[in-house]
N, C-alpha and C positions, 0 to 999 in steps of 0.2 A: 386399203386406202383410208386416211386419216378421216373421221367426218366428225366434225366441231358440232353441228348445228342438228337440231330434231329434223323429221321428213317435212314434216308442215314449215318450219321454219326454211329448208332447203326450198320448198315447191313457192314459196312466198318469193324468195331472191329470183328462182329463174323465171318468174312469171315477170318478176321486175325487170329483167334482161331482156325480154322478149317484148315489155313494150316500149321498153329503151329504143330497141329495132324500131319498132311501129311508130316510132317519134323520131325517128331520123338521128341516134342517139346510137354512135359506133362502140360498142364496149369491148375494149382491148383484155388480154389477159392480167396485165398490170391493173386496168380498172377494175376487171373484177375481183382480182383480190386483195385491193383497198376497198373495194366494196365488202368483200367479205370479214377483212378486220375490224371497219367498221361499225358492223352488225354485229359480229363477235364481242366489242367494248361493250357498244351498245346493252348486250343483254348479259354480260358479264361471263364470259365464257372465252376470252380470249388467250391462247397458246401463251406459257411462257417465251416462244420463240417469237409467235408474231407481234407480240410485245416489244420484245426486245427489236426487231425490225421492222416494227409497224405495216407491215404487211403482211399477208396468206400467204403459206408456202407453195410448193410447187405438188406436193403428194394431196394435199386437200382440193388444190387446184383441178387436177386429173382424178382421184374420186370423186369430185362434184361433177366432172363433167360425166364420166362412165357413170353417173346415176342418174342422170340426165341427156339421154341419147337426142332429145330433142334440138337441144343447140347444139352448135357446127361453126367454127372457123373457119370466116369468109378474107381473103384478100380483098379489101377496100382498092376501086378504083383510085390512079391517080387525081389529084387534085384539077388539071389541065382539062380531064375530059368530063370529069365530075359538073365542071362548069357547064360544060356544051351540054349535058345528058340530065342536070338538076331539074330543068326548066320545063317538064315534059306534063304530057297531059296525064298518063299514071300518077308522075307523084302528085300536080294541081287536085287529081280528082280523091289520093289519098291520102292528102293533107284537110280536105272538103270533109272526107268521111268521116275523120277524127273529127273535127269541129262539128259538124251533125248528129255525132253520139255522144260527145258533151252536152249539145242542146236540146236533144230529147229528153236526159235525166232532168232535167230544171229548167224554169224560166229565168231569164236574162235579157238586161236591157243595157242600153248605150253605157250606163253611167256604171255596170258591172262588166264589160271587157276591157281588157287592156292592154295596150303592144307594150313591152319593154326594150329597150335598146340601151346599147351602150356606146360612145365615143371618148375618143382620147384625145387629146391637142399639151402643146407643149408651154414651156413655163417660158420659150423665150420664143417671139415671135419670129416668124417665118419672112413677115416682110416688113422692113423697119417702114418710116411714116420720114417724109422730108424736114429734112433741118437745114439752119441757118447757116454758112460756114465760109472761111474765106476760099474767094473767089479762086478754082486753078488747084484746088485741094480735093484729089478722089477719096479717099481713104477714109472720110469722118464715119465716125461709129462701126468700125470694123473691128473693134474688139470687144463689143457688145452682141452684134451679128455673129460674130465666132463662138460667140458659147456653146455647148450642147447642154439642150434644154433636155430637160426629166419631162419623161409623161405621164399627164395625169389621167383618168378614168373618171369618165360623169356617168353615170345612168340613173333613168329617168322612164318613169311610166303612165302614157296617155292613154286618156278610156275614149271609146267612139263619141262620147257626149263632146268630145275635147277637154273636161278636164284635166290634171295633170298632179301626181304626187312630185312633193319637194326633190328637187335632186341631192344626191347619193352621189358623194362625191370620194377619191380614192389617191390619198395622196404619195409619190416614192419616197415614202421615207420610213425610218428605222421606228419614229416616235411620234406621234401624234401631237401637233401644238395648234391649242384655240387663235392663235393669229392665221393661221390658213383657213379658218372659216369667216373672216370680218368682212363684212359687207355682203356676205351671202344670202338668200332669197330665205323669208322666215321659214321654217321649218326644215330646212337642210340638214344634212348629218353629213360628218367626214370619218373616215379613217383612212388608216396610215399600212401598207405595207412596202417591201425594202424595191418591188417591182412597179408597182403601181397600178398592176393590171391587175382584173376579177381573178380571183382562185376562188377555191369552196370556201373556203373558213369567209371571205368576206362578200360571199353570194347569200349564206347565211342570214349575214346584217342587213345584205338590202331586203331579203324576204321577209326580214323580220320589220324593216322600215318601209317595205310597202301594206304588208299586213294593217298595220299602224293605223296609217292614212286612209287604206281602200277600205278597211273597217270590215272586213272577209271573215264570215266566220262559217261552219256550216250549213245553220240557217238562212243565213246570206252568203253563196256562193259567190266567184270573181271566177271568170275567166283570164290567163293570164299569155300571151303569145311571146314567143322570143325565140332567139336562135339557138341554134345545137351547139352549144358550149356545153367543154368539159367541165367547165365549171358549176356547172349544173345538176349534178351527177350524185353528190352526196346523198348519203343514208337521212342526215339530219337535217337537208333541205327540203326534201319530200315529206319527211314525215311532217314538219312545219307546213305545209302546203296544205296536206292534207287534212292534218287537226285543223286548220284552219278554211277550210272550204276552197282552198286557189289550185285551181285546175289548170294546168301549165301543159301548154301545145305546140310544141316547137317546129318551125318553117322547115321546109326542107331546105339544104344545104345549099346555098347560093341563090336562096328565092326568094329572101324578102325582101328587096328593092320590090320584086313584079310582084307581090303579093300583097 
């Protein structure tokens, strides 16, 4: 079997898989081996092939796993019962646990956690506002109403003091233009991609644009909460986390409304 990477460098990725697990963080075959391309770039060691396809092959794939007996291919519950089963006192009490072994390494206070979240809402509103129009006429503003609006992406992160970093805002479009941020709240940042929802490349920005603001650095550690998105997954996310002290503790899957 192919093996790209040192043992220490191997034992390093599956320790990362396994607290993926322990953070509510499903790592599919596909993630891992953009996880493993990625580390691969990273330290300059990457296959001509997975180059060319920007992903780990399938032979690297299965000798990492045969040299790693630890991990195992689980079938993810369906999403329907995932619902009913998230909510339980195991995961409340192993979400607790994780947050209790963050705060025993360091002290932390209000103004050093932080929940992240993210919402979308569209470019065309949902419910138009009353207008003037002649009397016996249904139809006014029905061809404004019909648009299909683009959605955008806000996220935004509050620390228990209530503070709040600028929002992070994420527009569907191809190209980025300074007229989508006019009037927006001082310190905002936007960008632009063709879907308008979080991917890694622009989960990146916003760590890099909460870093900024929380002012995180080792010395001054941040707590940081939010949900198990894939988007959260990259090589180049975490290590930014990490040089930078933001210890990121993700909800379990359908709990944070109750949490």
């Amino acid at each position: 079997y192919l093996q790209v990477f040192s043992t220490e460098e191997e034992n390093e990725l599956a320790q990362y898989i396994l607290n993926c697990a322990k953070h509510y963080y499903g790592i599919s075959i596909v993630d891992l081996k953009l996880l493993a391309y990625q580390l691969a770039t990273k330290l300059c060691k990457c296959p001509d092939q997975w180059q060319k396809k920007r992903i780990a092959g399938k032979k690297w794939y299965y000798g990492f796993m045969a040299r790693h007996p630890q991990l195992t291919l689980r079938t993810p519950q369906m999403t329907s019962f995932n619902r009913i089963k998230a909510f339980s006192k195991e995961n409340v009490e192993h979400f607790f646990g994780n947050f209790l072994e963050i705060l025993n390494k360091t002290s932390f206070n209000g103004m050093s956690i932080y929940n992240m979240d993210e919402t979308g809402f569209s470019t065309v509103p949902t419910k138009a506002g009353l207008v003037i129009s002649l009397k016996g006429v249904r139809r006014v503003g029905q061809a404004a109403a019909a648009e299909r609006g683009s959605m955008i992406t806000m996220a935004l992160a509050v620390n228990a003091a209530g503070n709040s970093i600028p929002p992070f805002f994420l527009f569907p479009r191809k190209r980025m233009q300074a007229t989508f941020m006019e009037n927006s709240s001082p310190g905002s940042v936007g960008f632009a991609n063709e879907s308008g929802w979080m991917q890694q490349a622009e989960f990146v920005l916003f760590m890099q644009h909460f870093i900024n603001h929380s002012k995180s650095s080792v010395e001054l550690p941040v707590i940081l909460f939010l949900d198990n998105h894939a988007s959260h997954l990259s090589i180049e996310a975490i290590d930014l986390a990490v040089a930078n002290g933001v210890h990121m503790l993700s909800f379990p899957p359908h709990c944070s409304l109750a949490l």
